[in-house]
C-alpha positions as CSV (number, residue, x, y, z in Angstrom):
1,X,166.9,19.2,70.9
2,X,167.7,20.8,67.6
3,X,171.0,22.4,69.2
4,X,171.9,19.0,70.7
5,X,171.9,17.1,67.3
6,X,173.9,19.7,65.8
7,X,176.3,19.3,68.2
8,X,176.7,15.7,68.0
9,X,177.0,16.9,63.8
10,X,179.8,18.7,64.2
11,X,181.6,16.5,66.7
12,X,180.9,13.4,64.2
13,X,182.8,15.9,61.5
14,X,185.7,16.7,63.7
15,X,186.1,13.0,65.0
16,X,185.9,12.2,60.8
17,X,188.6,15.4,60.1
18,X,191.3,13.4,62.6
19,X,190.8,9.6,60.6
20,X,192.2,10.4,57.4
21,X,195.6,12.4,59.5
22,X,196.0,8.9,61.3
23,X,195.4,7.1,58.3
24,X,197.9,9.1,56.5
25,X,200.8,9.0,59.3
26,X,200.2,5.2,59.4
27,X,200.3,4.6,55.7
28,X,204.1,7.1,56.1
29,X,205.8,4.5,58.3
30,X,205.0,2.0,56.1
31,X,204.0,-2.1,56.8
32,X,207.0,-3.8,58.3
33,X,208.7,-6.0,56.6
34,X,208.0,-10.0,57.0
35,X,210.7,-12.6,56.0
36,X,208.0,-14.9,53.9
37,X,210.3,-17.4,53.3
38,X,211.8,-18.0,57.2
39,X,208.1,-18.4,58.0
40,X,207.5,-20.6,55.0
41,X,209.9,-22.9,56.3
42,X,209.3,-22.9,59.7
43,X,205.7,-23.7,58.6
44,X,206.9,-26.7,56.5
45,X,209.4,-28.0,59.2
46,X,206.1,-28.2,61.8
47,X,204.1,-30.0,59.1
48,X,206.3,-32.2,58.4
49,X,207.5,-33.5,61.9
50,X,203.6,-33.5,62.0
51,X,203.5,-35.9,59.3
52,X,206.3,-38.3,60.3
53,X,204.9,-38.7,63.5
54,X,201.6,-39.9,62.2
55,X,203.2,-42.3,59.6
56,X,205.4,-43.9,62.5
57,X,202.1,-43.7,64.9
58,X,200.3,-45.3,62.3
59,X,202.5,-48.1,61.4
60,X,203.5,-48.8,65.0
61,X,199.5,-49.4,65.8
62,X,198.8,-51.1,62.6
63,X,201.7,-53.9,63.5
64,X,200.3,-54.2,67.4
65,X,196.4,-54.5,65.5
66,X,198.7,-57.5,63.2
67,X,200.2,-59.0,66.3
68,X,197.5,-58.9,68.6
69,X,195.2,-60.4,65.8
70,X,198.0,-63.2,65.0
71,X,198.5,-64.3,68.8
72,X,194.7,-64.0,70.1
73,X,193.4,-66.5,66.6
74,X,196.6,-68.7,67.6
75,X,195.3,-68.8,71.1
76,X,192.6,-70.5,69.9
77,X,194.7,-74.1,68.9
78,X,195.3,-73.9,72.4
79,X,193.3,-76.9,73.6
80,X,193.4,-76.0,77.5
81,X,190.9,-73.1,78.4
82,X,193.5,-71.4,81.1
83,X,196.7,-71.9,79.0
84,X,194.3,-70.4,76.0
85,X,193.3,-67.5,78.1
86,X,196.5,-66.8,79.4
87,X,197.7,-66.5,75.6
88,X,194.8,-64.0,74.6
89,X,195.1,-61.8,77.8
90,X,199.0,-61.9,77.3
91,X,197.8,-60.6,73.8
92,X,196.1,-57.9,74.4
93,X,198.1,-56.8,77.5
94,X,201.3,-56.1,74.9
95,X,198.8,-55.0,72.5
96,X,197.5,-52.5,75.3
97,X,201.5,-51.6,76.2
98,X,202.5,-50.9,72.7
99,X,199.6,-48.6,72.0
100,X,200.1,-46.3,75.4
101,X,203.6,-46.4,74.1
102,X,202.9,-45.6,70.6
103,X,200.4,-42.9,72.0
104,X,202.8,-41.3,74.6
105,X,205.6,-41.0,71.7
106,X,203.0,-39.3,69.1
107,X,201.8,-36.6,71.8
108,X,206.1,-35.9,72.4
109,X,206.5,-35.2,69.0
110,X,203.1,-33.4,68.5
111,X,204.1,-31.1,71.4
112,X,207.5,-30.9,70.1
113,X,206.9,-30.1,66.8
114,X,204.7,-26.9,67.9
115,X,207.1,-25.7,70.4
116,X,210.2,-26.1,67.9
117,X,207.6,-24.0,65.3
118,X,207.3,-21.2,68.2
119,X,210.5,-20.7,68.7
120,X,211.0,-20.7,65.0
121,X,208.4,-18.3,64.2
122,X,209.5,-16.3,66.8
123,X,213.1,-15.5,64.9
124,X,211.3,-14.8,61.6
125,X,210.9,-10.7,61.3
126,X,207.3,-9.6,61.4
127,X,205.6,-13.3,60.7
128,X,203.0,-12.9,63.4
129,X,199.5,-14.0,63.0
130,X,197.0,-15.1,65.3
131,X,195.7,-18.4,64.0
132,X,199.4,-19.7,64.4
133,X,198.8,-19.8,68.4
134,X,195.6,-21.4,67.7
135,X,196.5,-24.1,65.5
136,X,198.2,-26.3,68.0
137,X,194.4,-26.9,69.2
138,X,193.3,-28.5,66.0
139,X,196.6,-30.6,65.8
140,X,195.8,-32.0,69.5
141,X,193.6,-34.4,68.0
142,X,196.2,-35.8,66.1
């Protein structure tokens, strides 16, 4: 048993000479280089495609809420319950049609915006990292 631990001693110490040799021949070649600033601006290029296409998302939705609220409290001076109900399911017919629109466009641009950054990222020297392939997943909520 004794013999066997030594063993296992001295292999531990040989495995430990060999580290700082790697260390040293990686530390030789040195880090490659990393164009900061081509990354910067692919970063803010994304973020700000990202950020238009919530303010046009946004203000498309908030004028189909105005509309929709307009026609369907108009529909009420209607006086006949079938022209009334025709005016408030018209109403929230374009209302639906507007927001699949306004939905369809924002997921475009979303998906757009992250492929444009991939290829972008992908031309900037040594600006690899791995939550850049993962942060599409948090912006799918968007």
């Amino acid at each position: 048993m004794r013999n066997g631990l030594v063993k296992v001693l001295l292999l531990a110490g040989v495995m430990c000479i060999g580290f700082p040799v790697l260390a040293q021949d990686a530390a030789s070649k040195g880090t490659p280089k990393i164009d900061v600033s081509c990354i910067q601006n692919a970063i803010d290029e994304r973020d700000n495609s990202l950020v238009a296409m919530v303010d046009i998302w946004s203000s498309s939705v908030k004028s189909a809420l105005e509309t929709r609220r307009d026609l369907e409290r108009s529909s009420w001076d209607i006086p006949g319950y079938k022209e009334r109900r025709l005016a408030q399911r018209k109403a929230w017919s374009d209302y639906g049609k507007v927001l699949r629109y306004a939905n369809n466009q924002k997921k475009k641009e979303r998906v757009s915006a992250w492929k444009k950054f991939e290829h972008n990222r992908k031309e900037c020297e040594g600006a690899y990292s791995p939550e850049m392939n993962t942060g599409s997943t948090y912006d799918a909520n968007l």
